[in-house]
VOPAGU-2260 file (C-alpha; in pm, 1 decimal, decimal comma):
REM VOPAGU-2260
SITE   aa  ch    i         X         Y         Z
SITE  UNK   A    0   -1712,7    -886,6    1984,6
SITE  UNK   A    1   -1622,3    -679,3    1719,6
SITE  UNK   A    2   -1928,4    -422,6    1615,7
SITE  UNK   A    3   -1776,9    -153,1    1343,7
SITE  UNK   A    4   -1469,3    -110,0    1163,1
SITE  UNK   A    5   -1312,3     194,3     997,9
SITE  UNK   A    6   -1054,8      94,7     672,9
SITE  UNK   A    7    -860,3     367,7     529,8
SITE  UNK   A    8    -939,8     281,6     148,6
SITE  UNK   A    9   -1163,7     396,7    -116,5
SITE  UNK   A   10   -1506,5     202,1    -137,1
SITE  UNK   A   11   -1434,3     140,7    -454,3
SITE  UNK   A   12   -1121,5    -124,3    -350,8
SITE  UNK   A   13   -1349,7    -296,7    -123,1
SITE  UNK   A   14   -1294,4    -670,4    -143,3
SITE  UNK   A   15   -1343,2    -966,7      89,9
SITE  UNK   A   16   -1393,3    -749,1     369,0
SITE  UNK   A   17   -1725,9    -640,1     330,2
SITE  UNK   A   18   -1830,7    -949,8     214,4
SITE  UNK   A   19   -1678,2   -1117,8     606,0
SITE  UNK   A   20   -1841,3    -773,6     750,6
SITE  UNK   A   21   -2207,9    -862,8     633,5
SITE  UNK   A   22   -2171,2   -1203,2     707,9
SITE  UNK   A   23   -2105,6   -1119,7    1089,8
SITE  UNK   A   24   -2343,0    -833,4    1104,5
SITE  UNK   A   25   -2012,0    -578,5    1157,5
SITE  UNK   A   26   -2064,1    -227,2    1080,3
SITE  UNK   A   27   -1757,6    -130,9     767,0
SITE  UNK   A   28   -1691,2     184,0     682,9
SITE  UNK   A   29   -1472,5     274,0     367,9
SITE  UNK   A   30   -1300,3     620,3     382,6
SITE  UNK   A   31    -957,8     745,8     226,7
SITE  UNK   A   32    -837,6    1055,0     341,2
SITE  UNK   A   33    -659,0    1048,7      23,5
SITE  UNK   A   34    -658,2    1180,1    -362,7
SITE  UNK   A   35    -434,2    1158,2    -639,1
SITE  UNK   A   36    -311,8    1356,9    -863,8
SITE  UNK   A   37      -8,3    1298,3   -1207,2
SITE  UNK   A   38     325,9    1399,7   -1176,3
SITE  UNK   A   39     468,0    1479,6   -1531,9
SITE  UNK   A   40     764,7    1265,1   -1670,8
SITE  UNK   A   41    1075,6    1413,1   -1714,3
SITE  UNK   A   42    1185,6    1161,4   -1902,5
SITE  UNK   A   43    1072,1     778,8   -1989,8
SITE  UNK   A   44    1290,5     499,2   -1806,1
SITE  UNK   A   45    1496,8     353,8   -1993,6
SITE  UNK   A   46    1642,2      64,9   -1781,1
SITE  UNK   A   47    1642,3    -322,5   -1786,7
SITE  UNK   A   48    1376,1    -327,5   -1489,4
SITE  UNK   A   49    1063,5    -164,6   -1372,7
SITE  UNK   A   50     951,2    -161,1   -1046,9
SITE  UNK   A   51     557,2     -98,9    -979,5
SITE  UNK   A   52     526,4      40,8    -558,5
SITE  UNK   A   53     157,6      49,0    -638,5
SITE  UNK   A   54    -105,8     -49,9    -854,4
SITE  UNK   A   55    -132,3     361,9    -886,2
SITE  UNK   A   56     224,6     376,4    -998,2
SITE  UNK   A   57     141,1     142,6   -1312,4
SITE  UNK   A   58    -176,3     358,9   -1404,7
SITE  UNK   A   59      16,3     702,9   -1356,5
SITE  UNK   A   60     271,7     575,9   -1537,7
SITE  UNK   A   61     115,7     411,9   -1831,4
SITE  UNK   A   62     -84,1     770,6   -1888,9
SITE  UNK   A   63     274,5     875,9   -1973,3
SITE  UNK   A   64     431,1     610,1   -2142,2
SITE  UNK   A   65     449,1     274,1   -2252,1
SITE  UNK   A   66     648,4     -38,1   -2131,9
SITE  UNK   A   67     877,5    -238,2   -2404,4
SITE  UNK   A   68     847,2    -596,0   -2465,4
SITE  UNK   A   69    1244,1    -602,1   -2384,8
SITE  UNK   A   70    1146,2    -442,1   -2004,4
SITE  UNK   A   71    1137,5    -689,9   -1762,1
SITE  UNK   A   72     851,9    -607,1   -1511,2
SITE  UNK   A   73     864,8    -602,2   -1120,5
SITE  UNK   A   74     636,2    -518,2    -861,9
SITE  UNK   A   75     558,2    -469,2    -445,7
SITE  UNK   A   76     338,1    -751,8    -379,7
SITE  UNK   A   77      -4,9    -958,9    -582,2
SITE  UNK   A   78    -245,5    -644,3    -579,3
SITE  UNK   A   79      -5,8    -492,4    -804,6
SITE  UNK   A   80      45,2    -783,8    -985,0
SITE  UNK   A   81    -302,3    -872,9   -1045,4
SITE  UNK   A   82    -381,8    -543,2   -1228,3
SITE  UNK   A   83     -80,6    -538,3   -1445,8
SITE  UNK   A   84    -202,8    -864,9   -1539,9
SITE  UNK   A   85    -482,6    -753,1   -1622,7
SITE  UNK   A   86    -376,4    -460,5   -1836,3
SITE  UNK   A   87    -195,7    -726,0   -1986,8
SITE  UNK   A   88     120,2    -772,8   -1912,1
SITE  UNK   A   89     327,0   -1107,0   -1809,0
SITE  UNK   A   90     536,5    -965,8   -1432,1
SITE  UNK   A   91     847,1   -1137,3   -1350,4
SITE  UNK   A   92     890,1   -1047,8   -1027,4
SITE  UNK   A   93     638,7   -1015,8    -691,6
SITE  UNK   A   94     731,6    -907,0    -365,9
SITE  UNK   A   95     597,2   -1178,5    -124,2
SITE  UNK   A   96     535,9    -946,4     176,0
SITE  UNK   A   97     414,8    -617,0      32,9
SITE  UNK   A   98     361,6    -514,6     382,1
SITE  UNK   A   99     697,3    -487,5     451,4
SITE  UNK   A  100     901,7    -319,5     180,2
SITE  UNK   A  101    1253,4    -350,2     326,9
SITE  UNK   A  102    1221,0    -738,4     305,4
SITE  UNK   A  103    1110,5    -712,6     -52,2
SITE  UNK   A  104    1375,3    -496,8    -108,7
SITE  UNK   A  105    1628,1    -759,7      45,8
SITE  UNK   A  106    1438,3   -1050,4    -183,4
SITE  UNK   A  107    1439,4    -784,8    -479,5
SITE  UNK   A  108    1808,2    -703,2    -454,5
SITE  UNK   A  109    1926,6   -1101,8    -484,6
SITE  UNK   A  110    1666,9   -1165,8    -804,3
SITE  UNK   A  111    1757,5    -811,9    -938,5
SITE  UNK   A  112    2156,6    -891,8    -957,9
SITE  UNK   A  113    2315,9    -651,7   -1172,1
SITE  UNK   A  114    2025,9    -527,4   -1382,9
SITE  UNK   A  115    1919,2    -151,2   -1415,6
SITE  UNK   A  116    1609,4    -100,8   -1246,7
SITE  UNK   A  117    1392,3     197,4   -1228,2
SITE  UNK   A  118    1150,7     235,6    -914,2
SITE  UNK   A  119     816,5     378,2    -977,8
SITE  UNK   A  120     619,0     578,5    -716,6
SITE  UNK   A  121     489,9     842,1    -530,2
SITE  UNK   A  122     619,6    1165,3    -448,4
SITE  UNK   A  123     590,5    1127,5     -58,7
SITE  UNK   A  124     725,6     756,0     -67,4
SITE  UNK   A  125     935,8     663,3     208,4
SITE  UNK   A  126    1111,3     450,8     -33,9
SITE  UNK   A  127    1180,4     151,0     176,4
SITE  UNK   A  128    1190,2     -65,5    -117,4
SITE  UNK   A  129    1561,3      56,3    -234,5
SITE  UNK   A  130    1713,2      31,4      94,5
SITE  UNK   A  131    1886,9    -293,3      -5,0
SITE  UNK   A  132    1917,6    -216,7    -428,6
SITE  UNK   A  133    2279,4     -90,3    -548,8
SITE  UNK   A  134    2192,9     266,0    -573,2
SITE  UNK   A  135    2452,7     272,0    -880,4
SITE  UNK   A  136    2208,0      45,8   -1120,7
SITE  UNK   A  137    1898,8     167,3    -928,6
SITE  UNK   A  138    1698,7     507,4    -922,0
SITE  UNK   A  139    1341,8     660,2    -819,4
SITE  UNK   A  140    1105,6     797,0   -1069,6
SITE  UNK   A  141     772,1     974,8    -909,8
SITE  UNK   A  142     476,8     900,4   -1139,6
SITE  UNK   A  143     210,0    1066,2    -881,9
SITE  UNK   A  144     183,8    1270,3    -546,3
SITE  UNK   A  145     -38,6    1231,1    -265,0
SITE  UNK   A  146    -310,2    1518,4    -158,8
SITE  UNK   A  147    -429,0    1477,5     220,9
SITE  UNK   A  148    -786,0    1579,9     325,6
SITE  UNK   A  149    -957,1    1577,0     656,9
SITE  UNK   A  150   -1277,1    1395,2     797,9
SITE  UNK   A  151   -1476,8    1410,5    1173,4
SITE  UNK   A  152   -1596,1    1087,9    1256,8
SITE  UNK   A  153   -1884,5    1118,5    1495,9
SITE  UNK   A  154   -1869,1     739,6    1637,9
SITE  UNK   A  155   -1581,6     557,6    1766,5
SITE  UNK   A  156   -1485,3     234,0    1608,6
SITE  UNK   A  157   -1413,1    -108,4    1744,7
SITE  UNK   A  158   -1075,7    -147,4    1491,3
SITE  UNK   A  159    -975,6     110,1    1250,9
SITE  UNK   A  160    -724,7     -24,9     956,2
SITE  UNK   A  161    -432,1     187,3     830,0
SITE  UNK   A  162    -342,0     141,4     524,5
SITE  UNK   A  163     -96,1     449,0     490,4
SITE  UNK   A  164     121,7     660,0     675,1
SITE  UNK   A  165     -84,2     958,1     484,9
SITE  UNK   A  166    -371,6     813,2     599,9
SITE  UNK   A  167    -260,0     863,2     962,7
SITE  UNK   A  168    -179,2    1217,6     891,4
SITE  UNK   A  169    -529,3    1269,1     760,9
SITE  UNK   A  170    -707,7    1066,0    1017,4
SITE  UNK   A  171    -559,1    1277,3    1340,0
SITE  UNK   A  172    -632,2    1605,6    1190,8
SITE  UNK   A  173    -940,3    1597,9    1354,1
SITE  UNK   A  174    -959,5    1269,0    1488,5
SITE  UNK   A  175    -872,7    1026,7    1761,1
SITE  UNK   A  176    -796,7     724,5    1904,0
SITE  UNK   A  177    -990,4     597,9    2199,7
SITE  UNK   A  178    -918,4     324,5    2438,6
SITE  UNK   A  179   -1161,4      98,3    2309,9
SITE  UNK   A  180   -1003,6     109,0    1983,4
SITE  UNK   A  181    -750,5    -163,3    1816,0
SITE  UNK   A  182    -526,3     -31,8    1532,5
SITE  UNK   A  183    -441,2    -274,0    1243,1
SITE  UNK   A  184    -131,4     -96,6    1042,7
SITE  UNK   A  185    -154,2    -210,3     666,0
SITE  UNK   A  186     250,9    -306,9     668,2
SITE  UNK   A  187     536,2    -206,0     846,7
SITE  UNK   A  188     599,6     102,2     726,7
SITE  UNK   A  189     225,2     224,0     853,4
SITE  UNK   A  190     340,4      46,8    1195,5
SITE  UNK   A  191     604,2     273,6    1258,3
SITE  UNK   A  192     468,4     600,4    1129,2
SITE  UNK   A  193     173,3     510,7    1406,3
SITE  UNK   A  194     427,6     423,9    1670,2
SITE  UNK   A  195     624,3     782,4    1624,5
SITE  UNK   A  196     279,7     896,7    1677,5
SITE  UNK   A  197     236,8     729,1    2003,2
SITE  UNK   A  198     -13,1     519,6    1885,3
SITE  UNK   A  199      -3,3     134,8    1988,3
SITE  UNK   A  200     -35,2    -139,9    1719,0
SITE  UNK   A  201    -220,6    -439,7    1778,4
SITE  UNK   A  202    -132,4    -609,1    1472,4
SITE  UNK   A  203      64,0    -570,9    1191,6
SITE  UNK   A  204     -44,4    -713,2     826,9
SITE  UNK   A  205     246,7    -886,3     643,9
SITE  UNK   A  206      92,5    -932,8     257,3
SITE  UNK   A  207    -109,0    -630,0     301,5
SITE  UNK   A  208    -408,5    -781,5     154,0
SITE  UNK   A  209    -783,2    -768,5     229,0
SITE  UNK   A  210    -775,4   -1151,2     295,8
SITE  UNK   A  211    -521,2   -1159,9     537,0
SITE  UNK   A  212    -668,2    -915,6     728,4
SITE  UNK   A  213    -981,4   -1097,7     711,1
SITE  UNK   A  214    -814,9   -1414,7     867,7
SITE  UNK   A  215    -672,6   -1173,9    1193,9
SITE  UNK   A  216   -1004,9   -1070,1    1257,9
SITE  UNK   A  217   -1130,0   -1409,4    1232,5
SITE  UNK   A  218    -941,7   -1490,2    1526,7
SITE  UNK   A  219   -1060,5   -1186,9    1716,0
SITE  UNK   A  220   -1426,2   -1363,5    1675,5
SITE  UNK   A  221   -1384,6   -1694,8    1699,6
């Protein structure tokens, strides 16, 4: 029986998960150890291709700049996708598995071809995505950094959510993991960051999407 879970995102991106939460009478609690802040241009990208890591690499970058009709636009995975459509814009490429980068990047690399591409992200990316892009046509531009602040929980939790390696960081500051608890990493690159920290996975989200992980837990209860 599952009686509380902890997610590592702002309230604010809450989706289908509280909606399953109150529906099975599961405590959910919301709570990024995370903030945002700009990083200036240098200069605008002026490639065939942009890549979008994160729906907060299109907003940090369209403070700064615009994107020309002529730009073909590419991006990690549907959450991404969703809000450039939404500011508008038509995206002609989405990473199926924006839980794991390096097979986007694979996927990426094939539709990609020979194309210029600029990568758009954060300053403390792990930058998974270009491990399989021709680093001649391809280079990283960081649009935003990450600021890490601590919490004290004073309850355990049934399943806590990861949805960051930075999140991890901020988490075990002053917190930790109890035997009771089951750790869901939001993608493979939160899987391993948790692993180097001696921290067992019990499952690992492939589309890194609130519905997914909605569908795991459903099997948990049922």
């Amino acid at each position: 029986m599952i009686r509380s879970i902890l997610i590592t995102k702002s309230n604010e991106n809450q989706g289908v998960l509280a909606d399953f939460c109150k529906s099975q009478n599961i405590q959910l609690l919301y709570h990024s150890f995370l903030t945002f802040s700009k990083v200036e241009l240098v200069e605008i990208p002026k490639t065939e291709v942009l890549f979008f890591s994160s729906k907060r690499a299109v907003d940090y970058f369209l403070e700064q700049a615009s994107i020309s009709p002529e730009t073909q636009i590419a991006c990690i995975g549907e959450a991404t996708k969703n809000h450039l459509e939404l500011l508008g814009y038509n995206v002609d490429y989405v990473g199926q598995q924006a839980g794991n980068p390096e097979t986007v990047s694979k996927d990426f690399a094939t539709w990609l071809g020979e194309k210029t591409c600029t990568i758009l992200l954060a300053k403390d990316s792990k930058k998974s995505i270009i491990k399989h892009l021709n680093p001649t046509n391809t280079k990283c531009c960081v649009v935003y950094e990450t600021v890490i602040h601590t919490f004290t929980f004073e309850q355990s939790f049934d399943f806590v959510i990861f949805t960051s390696p930075s999140n991890v960081t901020g988490y075990l500051k002053k917190n930790k993991i109890t035997d009771s608890t089951k750790v869901i990493a939001w993608g493979e690159t939160t899987k391993r960051y948790l692993e180097d920290n001696q921290l067992d996975v019990s499952k690992t989200l492939k589309s890194a999407s609130e519905q997914e992980l909605v569908e795991m837990l459903k099997t948990t209860i049922l």
